[in-house]
C-alpha positions in Angstrom: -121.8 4.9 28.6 -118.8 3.6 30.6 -115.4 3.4 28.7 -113.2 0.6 30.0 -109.9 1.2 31.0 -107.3 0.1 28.4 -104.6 -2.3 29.4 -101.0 -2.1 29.1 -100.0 -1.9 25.1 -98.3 -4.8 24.1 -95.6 -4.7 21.5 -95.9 -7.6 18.5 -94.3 -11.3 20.4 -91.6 -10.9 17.0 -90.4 -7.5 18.7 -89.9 -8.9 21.8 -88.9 -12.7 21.1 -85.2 -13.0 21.1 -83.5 -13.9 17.5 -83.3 -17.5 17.1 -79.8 -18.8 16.5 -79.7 -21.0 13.7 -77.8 -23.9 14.9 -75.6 -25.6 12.5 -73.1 -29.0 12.5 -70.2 -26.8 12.5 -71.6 -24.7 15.8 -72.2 -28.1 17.3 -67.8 -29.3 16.8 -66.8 -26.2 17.7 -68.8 -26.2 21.1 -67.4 -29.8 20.7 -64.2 -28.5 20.8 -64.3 -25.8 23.5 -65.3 -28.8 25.9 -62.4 -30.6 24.7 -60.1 -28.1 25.1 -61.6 -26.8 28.5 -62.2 -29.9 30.1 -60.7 -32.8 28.2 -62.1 -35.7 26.0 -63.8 -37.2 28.7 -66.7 -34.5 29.2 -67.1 -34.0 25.5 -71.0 -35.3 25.1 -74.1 -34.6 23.2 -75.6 -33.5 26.4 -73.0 -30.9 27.6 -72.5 -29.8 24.1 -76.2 -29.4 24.1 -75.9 -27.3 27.7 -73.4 -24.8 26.3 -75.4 -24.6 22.8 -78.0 -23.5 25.2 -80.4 -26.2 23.2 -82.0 -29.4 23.9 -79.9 -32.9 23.3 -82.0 -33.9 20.5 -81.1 -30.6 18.8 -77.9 -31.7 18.6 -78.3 -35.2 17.6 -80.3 -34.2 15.0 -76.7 -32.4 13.3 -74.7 -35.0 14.6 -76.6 -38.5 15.1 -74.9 -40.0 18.2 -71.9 -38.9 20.0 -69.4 -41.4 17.9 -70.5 -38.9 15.1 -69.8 -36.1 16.9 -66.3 -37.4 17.6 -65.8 -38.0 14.0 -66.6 -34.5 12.9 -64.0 -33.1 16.2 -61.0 -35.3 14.9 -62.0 -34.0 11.4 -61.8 -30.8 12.4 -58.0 -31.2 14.3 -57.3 -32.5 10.6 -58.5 -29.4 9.2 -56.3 -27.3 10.8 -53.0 -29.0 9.0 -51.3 -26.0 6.5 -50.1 -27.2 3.3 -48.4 -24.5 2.6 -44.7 -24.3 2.1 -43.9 -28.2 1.5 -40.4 -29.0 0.9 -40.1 -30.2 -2.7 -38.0 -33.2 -1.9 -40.1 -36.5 -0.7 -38.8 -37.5 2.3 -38.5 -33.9 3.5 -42.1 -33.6 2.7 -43.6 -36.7 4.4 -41.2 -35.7 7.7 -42.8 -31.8 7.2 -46.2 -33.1 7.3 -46.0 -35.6 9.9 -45.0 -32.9 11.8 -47.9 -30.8 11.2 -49.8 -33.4 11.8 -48.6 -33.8 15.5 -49.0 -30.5 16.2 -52.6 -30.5 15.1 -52.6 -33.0 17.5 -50.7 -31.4 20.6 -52.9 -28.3 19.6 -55.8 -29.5 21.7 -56.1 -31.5 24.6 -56.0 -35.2 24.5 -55.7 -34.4 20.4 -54.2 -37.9 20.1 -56.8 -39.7 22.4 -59.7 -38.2 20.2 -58.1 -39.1 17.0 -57.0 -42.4 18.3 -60.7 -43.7 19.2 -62.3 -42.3 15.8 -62.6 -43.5 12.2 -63.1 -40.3 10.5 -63.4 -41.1 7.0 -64.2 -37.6 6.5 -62.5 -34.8 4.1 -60.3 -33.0 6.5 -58.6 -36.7 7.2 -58.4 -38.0 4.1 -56.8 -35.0 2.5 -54.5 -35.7 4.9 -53.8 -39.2 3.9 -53.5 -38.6 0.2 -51.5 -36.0 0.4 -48.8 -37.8 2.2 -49.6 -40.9 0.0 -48.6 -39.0 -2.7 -45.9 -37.8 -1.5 -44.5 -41.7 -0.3 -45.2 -42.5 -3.9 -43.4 -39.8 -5.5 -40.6 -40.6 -3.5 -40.3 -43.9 -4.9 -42.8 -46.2 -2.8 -45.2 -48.2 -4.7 -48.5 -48.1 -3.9 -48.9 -50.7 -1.5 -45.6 -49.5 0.6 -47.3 -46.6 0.7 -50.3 -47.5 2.2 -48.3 -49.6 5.3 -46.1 -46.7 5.6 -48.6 -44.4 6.3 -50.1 -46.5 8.7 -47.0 -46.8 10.4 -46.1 -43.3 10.6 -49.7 -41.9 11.6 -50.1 -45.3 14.4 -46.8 -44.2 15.8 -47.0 -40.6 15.8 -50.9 -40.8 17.4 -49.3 -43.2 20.3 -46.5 -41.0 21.1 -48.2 -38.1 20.6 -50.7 -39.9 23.3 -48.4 -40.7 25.8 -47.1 -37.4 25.7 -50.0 -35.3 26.3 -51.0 -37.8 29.2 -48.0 -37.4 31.2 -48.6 -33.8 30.7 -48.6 -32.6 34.8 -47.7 -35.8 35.3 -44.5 -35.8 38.0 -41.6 -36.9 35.9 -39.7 -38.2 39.3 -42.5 -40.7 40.1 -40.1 -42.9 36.8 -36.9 -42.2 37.6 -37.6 -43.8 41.1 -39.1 -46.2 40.2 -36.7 -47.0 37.5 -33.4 -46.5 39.6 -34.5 -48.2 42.6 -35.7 -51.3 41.0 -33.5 -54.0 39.0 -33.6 -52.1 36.0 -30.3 -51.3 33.9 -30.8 -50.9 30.5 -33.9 -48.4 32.0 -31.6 -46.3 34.2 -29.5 -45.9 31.0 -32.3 -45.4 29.1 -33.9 -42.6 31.4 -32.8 -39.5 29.5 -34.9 -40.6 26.4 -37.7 -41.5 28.0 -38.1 -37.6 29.7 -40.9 -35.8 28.5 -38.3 -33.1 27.2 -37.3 -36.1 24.9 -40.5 -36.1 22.9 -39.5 -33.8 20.1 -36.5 -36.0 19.6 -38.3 -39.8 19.8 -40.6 -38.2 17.2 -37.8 -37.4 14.7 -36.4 -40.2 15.4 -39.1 -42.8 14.9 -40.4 -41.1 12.0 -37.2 -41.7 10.6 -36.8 -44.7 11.1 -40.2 -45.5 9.7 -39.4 -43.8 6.1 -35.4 -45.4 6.3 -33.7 -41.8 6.3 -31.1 -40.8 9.1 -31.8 -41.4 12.3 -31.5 -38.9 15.3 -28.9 -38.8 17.5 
């Protein structure tokens, strides 16, 4: 009687296998978000979220749907990062305070402003946002439908700014003053020192508040 030789053991495929990562929506923004920050609005997609995930693209799509969803969620979560801590008690104070949060949330990643801009994120992060500072314009005296147009306006104004500023970000700041003291420009050339990036921090106090009617910078 012959014995056959035995083969190699084999441990159990579950020994071996490597752990399955359970992906989730929130794993999907944040891998969102890494492209954003890495690369810039422009490469944030299903598919290359999907290539970092290390998954397939419809593994993605089915957290996030399509990839205006998946912008949604990213703006949402730039919202989410806003601290309501520490609000000063007085209205005005309060709607300048979180208007200025809110641009930094903004500034915090790259093209921030773009992102939020080309979204409509009626999602929790955003709209806490929005009644908080609602309430607050109220408080201070506003009625409800004041209110509602001056949030608009602040939030409009702060994303455009905030947009211009992060795209001239590298941007060289002499290519403007050329072109504005060589050409048949005045009130420009007078205007130039305003329209420096260094002047950003100072257009945004200023046009916030002008927006809410308090004093003016400058």
């Amino acid at each position: 009687m012959t014995n056959k030789q035995a083969g190699p053991s084999r441990a159990p495929k579950s020994a071996t296998a490597p752990p399955r990562v359970r992906l989730t929506p929130a794993a999907v923004v944040d891998a969102a978000l890494e492209l954003l920050d890495e690369e810039g609005l422009g490469a944030v997609t299903t598919r290359a979220v999907a290539d970092r995930l290390g998954v397939r693209m419809n593994t993605v799509l089915w957290h996030v749907k399509t990839k205006d969803r998946l912008l949604e969620l990213l703006a949402d979560a730039l919202a989410g990062t806003i601290d309501y801590e520490d609000l000063p008690e007085d209205p005005e104070e309060r709607a300048r305070e979180l208007m200025r949060r809110y641009r930094r949330s903004l500034l915090a990643h790259r093209d921030g402003a773009a992102l939020v801009t080309g979204t409509y994120a009626a999602e929790p992060h955003t709209l806490r946002f929005a009644d908080t500072l609602l309430s607050t314009l109220v408080v201070g005296g506003a009625t409800d439908e004041a209110a509602a147009w001056t949030l608009y306006a602040l939030m409009y104004f702060t994303l455009g700014l905030t947009q211009e500023e992060q795209a001239l970000a590298g941007v060289d700041e002499d290519r403007l003053r050329a072109a504005v003291t060589e050409g048949p420009y005045p009130a420009l050339r007078r205007a130039l020192p305003v329209l420096s990036p260094d002047a950003f921090p100072g257009r945004f106090e200023d046009g916030i508040g002008r927006i809410l009617g308090g004093p003016r910078a400058g």
